[in-house]
C-alpha positions in Angstrom: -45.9 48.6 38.6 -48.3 50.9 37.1 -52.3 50.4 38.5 -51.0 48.4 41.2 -51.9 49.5 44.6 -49.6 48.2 47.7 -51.4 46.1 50.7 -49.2 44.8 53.0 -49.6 43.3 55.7 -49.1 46.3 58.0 -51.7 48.0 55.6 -54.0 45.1 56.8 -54.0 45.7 60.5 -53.4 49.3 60.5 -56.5 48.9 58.8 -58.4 46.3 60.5 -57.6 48.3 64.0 -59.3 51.7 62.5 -62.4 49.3 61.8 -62.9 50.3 58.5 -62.0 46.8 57.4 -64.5 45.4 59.7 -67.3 47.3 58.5 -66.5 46.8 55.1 -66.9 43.0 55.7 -70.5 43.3 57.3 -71.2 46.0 54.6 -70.1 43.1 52.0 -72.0 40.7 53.5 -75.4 42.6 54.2 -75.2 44.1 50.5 -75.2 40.2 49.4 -77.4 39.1 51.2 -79.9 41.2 53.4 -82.6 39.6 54.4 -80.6 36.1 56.0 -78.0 38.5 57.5 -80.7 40.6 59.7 -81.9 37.1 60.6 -78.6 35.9 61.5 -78.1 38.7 63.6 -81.5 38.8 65.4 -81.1 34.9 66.0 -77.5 35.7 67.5 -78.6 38.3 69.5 -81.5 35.8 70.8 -78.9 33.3 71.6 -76.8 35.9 73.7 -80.2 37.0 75.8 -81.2 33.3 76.1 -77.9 32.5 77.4 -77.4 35.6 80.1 -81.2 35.3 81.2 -81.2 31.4 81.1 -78.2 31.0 83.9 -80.3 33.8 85.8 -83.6 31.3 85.7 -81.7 28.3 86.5 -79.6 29.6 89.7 -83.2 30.9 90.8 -84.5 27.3 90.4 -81.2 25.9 92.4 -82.3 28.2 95.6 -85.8 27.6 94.8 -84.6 23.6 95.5 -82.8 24.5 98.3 -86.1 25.8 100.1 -87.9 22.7 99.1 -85.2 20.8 100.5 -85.0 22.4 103.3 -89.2 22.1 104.1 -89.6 25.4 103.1 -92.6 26.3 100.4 -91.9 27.4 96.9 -94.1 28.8 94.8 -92.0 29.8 92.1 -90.1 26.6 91.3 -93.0 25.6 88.6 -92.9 28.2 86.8 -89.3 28.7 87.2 -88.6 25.3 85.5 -91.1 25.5 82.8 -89.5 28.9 81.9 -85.7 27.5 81.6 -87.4 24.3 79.4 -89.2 27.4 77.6 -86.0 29.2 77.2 -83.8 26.0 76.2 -87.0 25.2 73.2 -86.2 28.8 72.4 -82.4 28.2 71.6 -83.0 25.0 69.5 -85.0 27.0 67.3 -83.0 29.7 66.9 -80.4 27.4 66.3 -82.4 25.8 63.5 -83.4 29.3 62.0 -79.9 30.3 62.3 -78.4 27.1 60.6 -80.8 27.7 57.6 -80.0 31.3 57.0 -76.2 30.7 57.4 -75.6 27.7 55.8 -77.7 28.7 52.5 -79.1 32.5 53.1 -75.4 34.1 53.5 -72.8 31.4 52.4 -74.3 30.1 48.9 -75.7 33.6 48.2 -72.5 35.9 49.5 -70.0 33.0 47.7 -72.2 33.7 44.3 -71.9 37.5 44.8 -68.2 37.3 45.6 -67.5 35.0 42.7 -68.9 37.3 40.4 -67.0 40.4 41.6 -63.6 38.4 41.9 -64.7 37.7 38.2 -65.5 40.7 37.1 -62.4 42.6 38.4 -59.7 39.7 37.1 -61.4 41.1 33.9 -60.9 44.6 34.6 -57.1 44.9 35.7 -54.9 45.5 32.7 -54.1 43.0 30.8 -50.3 43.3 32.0 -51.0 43.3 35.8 -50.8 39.5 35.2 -47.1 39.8 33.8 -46.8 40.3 37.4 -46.1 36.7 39.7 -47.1 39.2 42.4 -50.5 39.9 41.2 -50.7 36.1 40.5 -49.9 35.4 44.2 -52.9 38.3 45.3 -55.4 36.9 43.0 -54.9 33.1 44.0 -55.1 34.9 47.8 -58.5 36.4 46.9 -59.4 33.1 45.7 -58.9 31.3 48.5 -60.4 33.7 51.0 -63.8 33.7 48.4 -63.8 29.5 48.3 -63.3 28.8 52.0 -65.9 31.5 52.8 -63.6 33.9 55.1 -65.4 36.8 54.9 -68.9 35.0 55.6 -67.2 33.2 58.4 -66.0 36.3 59.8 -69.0 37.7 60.2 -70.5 34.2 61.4 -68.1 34.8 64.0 -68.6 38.9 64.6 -71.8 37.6 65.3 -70.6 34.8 68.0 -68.2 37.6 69.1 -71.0 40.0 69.9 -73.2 37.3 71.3 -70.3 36.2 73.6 -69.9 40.0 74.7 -73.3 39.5 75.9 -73.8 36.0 77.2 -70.3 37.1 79.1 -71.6 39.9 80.6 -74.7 38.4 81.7 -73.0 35.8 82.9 -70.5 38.3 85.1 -74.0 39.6 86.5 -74.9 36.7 87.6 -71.7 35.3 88.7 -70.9 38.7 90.5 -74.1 38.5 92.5 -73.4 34.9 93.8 -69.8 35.9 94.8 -67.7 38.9 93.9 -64.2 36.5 94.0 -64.9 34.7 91.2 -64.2 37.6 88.4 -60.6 37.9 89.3 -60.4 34.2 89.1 -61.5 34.5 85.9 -59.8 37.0 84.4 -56.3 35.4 85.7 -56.7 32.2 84.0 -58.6 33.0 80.4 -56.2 36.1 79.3 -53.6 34.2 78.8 -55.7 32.5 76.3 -57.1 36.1 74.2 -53.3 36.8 74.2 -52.2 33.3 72.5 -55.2 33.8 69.5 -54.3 36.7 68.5 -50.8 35.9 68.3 -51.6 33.0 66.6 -54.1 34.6 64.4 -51.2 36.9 63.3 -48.9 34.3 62.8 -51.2 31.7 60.5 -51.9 34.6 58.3 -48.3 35.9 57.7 -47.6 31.8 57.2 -49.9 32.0 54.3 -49.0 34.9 53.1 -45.4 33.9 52.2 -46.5 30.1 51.6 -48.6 31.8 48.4 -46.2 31.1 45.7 -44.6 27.7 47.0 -48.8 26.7 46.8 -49.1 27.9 43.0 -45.8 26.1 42.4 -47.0 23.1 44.3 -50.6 22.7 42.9 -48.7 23.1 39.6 -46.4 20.8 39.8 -49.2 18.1 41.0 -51.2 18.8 37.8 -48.4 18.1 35.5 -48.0 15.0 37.5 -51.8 14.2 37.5 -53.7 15.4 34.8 -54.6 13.6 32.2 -53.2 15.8 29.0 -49.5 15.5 30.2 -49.4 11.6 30.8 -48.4 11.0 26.8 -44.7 13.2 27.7 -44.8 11.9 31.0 -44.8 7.9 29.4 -42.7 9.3 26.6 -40.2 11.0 28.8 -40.5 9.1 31.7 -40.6 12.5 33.6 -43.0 11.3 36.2 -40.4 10.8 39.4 -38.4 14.1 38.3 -41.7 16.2 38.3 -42.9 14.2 41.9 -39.5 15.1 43.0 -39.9 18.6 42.8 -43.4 18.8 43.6 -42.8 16.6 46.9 -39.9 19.3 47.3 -42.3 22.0 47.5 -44.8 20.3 49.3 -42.9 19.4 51.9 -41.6 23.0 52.5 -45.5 24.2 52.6 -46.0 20.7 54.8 -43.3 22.0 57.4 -43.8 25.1 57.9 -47.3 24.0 58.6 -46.4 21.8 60.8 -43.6 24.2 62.8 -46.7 26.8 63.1 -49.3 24.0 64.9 -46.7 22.6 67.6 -45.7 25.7 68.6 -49.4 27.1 68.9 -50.6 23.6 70.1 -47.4 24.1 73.2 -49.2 27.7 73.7 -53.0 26.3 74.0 -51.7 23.3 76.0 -50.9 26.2 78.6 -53.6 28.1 78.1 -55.7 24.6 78.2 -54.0 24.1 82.0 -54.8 27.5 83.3 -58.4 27.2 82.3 -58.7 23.7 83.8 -56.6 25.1 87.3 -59.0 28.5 87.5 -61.7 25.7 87.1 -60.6 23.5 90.4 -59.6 27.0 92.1 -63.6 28.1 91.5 -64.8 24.6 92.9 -62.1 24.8 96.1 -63.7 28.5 96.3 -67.2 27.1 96.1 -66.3 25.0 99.3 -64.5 27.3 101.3 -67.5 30.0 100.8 -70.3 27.6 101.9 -67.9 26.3 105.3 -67.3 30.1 106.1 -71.3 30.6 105.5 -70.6 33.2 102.6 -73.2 31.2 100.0 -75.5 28.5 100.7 -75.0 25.3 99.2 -77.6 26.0 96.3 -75.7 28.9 95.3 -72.5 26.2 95.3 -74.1 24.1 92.5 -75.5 27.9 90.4 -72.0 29.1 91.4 -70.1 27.0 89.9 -72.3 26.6 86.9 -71.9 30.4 86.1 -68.1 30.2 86.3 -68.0 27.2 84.1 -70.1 28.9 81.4 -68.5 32.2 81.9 -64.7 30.7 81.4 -66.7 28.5 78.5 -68.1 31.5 76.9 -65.0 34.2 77.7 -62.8 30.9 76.0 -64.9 31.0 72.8 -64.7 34.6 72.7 -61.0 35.0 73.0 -60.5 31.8 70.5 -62.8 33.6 67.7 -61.4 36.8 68.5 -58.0 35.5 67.7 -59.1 33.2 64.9 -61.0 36.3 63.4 -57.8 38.8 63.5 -56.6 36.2 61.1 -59.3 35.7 58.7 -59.8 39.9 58.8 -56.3 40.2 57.2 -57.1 37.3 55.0 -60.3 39.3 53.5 -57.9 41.8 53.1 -56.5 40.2 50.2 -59.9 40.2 48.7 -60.3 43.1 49.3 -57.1 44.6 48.2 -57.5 42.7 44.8 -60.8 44.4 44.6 -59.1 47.7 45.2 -56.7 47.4 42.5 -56.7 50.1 39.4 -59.1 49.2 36.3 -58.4 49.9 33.1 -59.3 53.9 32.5 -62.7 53.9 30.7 -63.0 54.5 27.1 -65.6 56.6 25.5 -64.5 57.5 22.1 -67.1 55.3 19.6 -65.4 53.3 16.9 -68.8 50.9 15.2 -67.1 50.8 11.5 -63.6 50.4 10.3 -62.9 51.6 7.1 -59.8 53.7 7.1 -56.0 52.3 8.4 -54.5 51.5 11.5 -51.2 53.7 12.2 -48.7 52.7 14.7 -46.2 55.9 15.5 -42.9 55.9 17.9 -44.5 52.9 19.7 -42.6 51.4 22.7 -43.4 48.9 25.0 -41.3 47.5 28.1 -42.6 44.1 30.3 -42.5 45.2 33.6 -39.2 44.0 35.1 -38.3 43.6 31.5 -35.1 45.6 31.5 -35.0 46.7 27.7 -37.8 47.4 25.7 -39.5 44.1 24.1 -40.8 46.4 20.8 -40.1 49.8 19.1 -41.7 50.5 16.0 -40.7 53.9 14.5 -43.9 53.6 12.2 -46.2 50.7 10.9 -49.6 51.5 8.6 -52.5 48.7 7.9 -54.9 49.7 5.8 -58.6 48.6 6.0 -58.6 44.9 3.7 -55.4 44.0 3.6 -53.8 41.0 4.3 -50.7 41.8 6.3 -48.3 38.8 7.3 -45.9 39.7 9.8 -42.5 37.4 10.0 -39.6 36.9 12.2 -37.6 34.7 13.7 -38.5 33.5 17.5 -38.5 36.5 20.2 -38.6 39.1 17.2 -42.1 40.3 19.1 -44.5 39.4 16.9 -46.5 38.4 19.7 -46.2 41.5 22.1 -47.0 44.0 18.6 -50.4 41.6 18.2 -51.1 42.1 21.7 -50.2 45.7 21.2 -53.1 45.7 18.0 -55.4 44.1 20.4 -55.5 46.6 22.8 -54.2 44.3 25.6 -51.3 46.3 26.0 -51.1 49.8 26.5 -47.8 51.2 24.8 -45.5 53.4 27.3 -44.7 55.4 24.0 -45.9 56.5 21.0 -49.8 56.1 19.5 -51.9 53.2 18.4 -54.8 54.6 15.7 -57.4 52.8 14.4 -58.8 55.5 12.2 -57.7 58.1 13.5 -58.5 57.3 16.9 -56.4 56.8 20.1 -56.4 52.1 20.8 -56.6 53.3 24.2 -59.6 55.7 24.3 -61.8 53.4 22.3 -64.6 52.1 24.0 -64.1 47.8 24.9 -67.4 46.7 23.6 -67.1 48.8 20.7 -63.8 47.3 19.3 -64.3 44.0 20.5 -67.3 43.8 18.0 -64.9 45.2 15.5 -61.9 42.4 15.9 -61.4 38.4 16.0 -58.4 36.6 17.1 -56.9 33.1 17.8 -53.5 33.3 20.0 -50.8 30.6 19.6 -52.1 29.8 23.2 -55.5 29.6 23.0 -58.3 28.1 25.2 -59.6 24.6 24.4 -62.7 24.6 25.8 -64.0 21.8 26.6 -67.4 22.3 25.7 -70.3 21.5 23.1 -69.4 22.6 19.2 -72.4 24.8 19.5 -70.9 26.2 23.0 -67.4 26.1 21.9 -68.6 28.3 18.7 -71.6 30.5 20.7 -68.7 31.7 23.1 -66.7 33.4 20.4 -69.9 35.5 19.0 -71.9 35.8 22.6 -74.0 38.4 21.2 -74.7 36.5 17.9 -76.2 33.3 17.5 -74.8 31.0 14.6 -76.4 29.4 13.0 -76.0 25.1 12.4 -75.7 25.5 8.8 -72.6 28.7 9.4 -71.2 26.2 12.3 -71.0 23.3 9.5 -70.0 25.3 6.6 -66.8 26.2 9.3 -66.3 23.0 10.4 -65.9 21.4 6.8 -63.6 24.4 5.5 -61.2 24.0 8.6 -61.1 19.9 7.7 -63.1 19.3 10.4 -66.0 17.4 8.8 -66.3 14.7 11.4 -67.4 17.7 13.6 -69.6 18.4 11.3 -72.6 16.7 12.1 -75.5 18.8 13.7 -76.8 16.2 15.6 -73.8 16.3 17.8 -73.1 19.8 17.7 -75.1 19.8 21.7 -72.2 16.7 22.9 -69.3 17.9 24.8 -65.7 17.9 23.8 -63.0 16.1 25.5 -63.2 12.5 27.1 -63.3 13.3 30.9 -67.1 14.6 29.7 -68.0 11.4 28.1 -67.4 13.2 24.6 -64.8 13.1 21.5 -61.4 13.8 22.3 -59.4 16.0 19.6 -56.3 15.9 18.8 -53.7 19.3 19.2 -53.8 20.4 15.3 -58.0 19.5 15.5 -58.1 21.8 18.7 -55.9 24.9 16.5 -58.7 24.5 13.1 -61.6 24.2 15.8 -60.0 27.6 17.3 -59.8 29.0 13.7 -63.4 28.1 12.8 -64.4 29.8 16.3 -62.9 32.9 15.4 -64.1 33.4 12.0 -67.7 32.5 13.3 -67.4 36.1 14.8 -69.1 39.0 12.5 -66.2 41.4 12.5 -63.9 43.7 10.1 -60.4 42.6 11.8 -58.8 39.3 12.5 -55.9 38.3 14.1 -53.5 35.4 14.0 -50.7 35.0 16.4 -49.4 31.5 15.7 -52.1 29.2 16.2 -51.0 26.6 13.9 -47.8 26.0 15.1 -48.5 22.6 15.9 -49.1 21.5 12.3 -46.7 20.6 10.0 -45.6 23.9 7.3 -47.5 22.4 4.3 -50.5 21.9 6.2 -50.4 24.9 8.1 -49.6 27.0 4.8 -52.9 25.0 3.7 -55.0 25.9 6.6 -53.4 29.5 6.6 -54.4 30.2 2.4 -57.6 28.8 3.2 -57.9 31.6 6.2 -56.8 34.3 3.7 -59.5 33.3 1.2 -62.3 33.1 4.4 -61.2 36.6 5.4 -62.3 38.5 1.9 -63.4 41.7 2.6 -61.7 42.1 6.1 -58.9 43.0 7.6 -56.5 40.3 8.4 -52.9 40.4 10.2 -51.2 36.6 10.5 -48.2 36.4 13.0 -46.0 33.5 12.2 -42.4 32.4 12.0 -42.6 30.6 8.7 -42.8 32.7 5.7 -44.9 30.3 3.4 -47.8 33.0 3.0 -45.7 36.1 2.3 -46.2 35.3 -1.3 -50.4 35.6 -0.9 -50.4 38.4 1.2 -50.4 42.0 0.3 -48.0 43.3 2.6 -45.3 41.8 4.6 -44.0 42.5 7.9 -40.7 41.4 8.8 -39.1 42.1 12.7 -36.3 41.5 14.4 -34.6 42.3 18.0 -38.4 43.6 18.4 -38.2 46.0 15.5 -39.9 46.7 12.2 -36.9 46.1 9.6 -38.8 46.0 6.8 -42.2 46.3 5.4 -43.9 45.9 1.9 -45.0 42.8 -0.6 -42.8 39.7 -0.4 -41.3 40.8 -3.5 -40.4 44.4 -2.7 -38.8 42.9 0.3 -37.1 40.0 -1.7 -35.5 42.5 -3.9 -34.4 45.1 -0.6 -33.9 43.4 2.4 -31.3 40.7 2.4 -32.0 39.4 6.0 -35.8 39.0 5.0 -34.5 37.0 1.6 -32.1 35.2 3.0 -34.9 34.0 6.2 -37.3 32.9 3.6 -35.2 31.1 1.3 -33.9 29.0 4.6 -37.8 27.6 4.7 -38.5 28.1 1.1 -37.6 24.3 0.7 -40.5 23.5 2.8 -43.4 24.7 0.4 -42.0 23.7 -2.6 -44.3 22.2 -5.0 
């Protein structure tokens, strides 16, 4: 699909193995937050040094013991043991420094700053990547990865990986100048563990990867099930054990392939577990076998053995967060990869006024995976103030030519011109001050009345006495009162609950809050009854005087008020003119609106 870029997973790790990956996660993360992120890393490379130089202190302070023990004078052991308590004061407070900066100073700040980019580019994509289930899939992905804080944990774990590089190979210093047999020991009995993570890694992120859509269908599925706007058709229907049914259906595929992927890693770290614990004895048995032959003395045993068990501690946590990391790197991929995704060309032609016509020439327009083209229009004109009804039956593409006005769609064919100039060259904030619209599914936000109407007009304030005057023409007067224009809509805030039809003339009211010269209706009454939405719809035609209006509906009951008529079919323009031009030429339009005429008699 056009502006789509391909990450796969191969993409991922050829990636993540040239390291540009990895340094675009630190980049990310020290862009976000500086400041806590040098502190993390300062407090992680104190931890590594603490670690290294604190198992030098204390196998000083064993030998030191020894001599004591042995009636020998030490003058070292003092000092010795107030600089390991020094050392282990040090590490508590770098652990509280560290905790602080983490858990608030990179987490909550890097989450905001992700949130907001996530944000803005779901914005930015064309409007008909999301035609796409597979950009659906990505986006929920990059979701994910942004809530459970991947790519902060990632570099949380960078961090651990690079103080674990060091605490290891302090550790191998000192273990190496105790006794030189140890390191193959070691080596034997933790690979098998680096080995197992980052197959496992590997594997858990592929497992998600292919799990995306089963979740989306799942987590859909639940909230038909469980929110609170579907349980009148669910009592009505009595739908509630078909919809579990298929929900515990997906579920329980997501649940087992779960549970397939943790028994057979849990079968590899229960082998990895035994050869950690056996190179653990084997170090001990070594221990004893060095001190008989007179190889170490027995203060070295105790430091000896100490050093191996944090050495095959730390080289343990290294491999595990190695392995755990491969997985989450490919997981910010996704992110990343959504991030990476084409935008919408920029637009710089200026458009501040229209007064001329809108002109739609040799227009056609496929849905991706579509097949056959969804709309062709040979040639359509609006002309600044008219009111333009466009009819059809159901699938005619009334909906895809509004979307096609809006801008939302960019035509694979043909022009768009709104006065003379190009839909798809002019600039967004220029015609979005130029155009309001209500969809046939619109938003219903549940927010205050002031809220509900401030977010239609962001960059105009309306005013109590405008947000009334709307209220009462929509037959919304119970809204109407000022003093609860600040409490919020819908029951699960404590506020008034609306029903569908109230939610549709609230929408209306929104958009005709908006200062603009062109408004759009695709449907949105289509959950009132014809006379009452031929009511609300003339009282919309007499609200848009002076502007541009274009009303997409099924039902034909304004045709007679407006002062041109659109009719499609098959998703093309059959006919266009007033309803009584077309009355007199087109006998599929007469015929279409004398089937409803019976609704709006008098």
């Amino acid at each position: 699909m056009a502006g789509t870029k391909r990450h796969t997973i191969g993409m991922g790790i050829e990636e993540m193995k040239n390291g540009k990956l990895i340094f675009r996660i630190v980049k990310a993360v020290l862009k976000a937050a500086p400041v806590a992120a040098v502190t993390d890393v300062s407090c992680s490379l104190g931890f590594a040094l603490c670690t290294a130089f604190g198992t030098a202190v204390l196998a000083g302070l064993f030998l030191q013991a020894q001599r004591l023990a042995g009636g020998m004078e030490s003058d070292s052991i003092a000092w010795l043991a107030a600089l390991y308590l020094g050392i282990l004061a040090l590490r508590k407070g770098l652990n509280v420094v560290s905790d602080i900066t983490g858990n608030v100073g990179v987490e909550e700040t890097c989450r905001y700053v992700f949130r907001r980019k996530l944000h803005r580019k779901a914005a930015s994509v064309p409007y008909i990547d999301f035609e796409d289930a597979a950009i659906h899939d990505r986006l929920l992905r990059a979701r994910n990865c942004v809530e459970n804080m991947v790519i902060t944990d990632i570099f949380h774990n960078l961090l651990i990986v690079g103080e674990c590089v060091f605490s290891v190979a302090g550790l191998m210093g000192v273990m190496m100048s105790l006794c030189a047999w140890y390191l193959p020991l070691l080596l034997l009995t933790v690979l098998p563990y680096l080995v197992s993570r980052l197959k496992a890694g590997k594997e858990f992120y592929q497992l998600r990867w292919f799990q995306a859509s089963h979740v989306r269908k799942r987590d859909y599925l639940y909230s038909i099930f469980s929110s609170p706007r579907s349980q009148r058709e669910l009592r009505v229907f009595g739908f509630g054990g078909y919809v579990r049914e298929k929900w515990k259906r997906e579920h329980d595929l997501v649940a087992e392939e779960n549970i397939s992927f943790r028994k057979k890693d849990s079968r590899r770290l229960m082998y990895c577990e035994g050869m950690i614990a056996l190179g653990y004895v084997l170090s001990i048995l070594l221990s004893v076998v060095l001190v008989f032959r007179g190889q170490i003395a027995i203060g070295v045993f105790g430091a000896g053995i100490f050093a191996f068990q944090e050495v095959q501690q730390s080289t343990q946590a290294f491999f595990s967060l190695l392995g755990y990391a491969f997985g989450q790197i490919l997981e910010a991929d996704d992110y990343f990869g959504f991030l990476d995704l084409e935008e919408e060309q920029e637009r710089t032609e200026r458009l501040q006024d229209f007064s001329g016509q809108i002109i739609m020439k040799d227009v056609r327009f496929t849905y991706p995976n579509g097949g056959k083209p969804a709309l062709q229009v040979e040639g359509l004109t609006i002309k600044a103030g008219e009111k333009v009804v466009v009819v059809g039956e159901n699938g005619s593409g009334k909906s895809t030519l509004v979307k096609l006005l809006l801008g939302l769609y960019e035509p694979e064919s043909g022009q768009i011109r709104y006065d003379g100039k190009e839909i798809t060259k002019i600039r967004k904030d220029d015609f979005s001050g130029l155009v309001s619209a209500v969809s046939q599914d619109f938003v219903s936000y549940h927010l205050p009345v002031r809220d509900f109407m401030g977010i239609h007009c962001p960059e105009s304030t309306v005013s109590d006495h405008r947000i009334e005057s709307l209220l009462r023409k929509v037959g919304l007067a119970q809204l109407s009162d000022p003093e609860e224009y600040g409490r919020w809509l819908g029951r699960e805030f404590g506020g008034r609950e609306l029903s569908g039809g109230q939610w549709q003339r609230l929408a209306i009211a929104g958009a005709m809050a908006k200062p603009c010269q062109l408004l759009f209706l695709d449907e949105p009454t289509s959950a009132l009854d014809p006379v009452t939405e031929h009511d609300i719809l003339r009282l919309f035609l007499e609200m848009a005087e002076g502007k541009t209006a274009v009303i997409i509906s099924h039902r034909v009951g304004l045709c007679a008020l407006a002062h041109k008529v659109v009719y499609m079919k098959e998703g093309k323009v059959k006919a266009v003119g007033s309803h009584q031009e077309l009355m007199e030429s087109c006998g599929e339009y007469r015929t279409f609106y004398q089937e409803q005429a019976k609704w709006y008699a008098a």
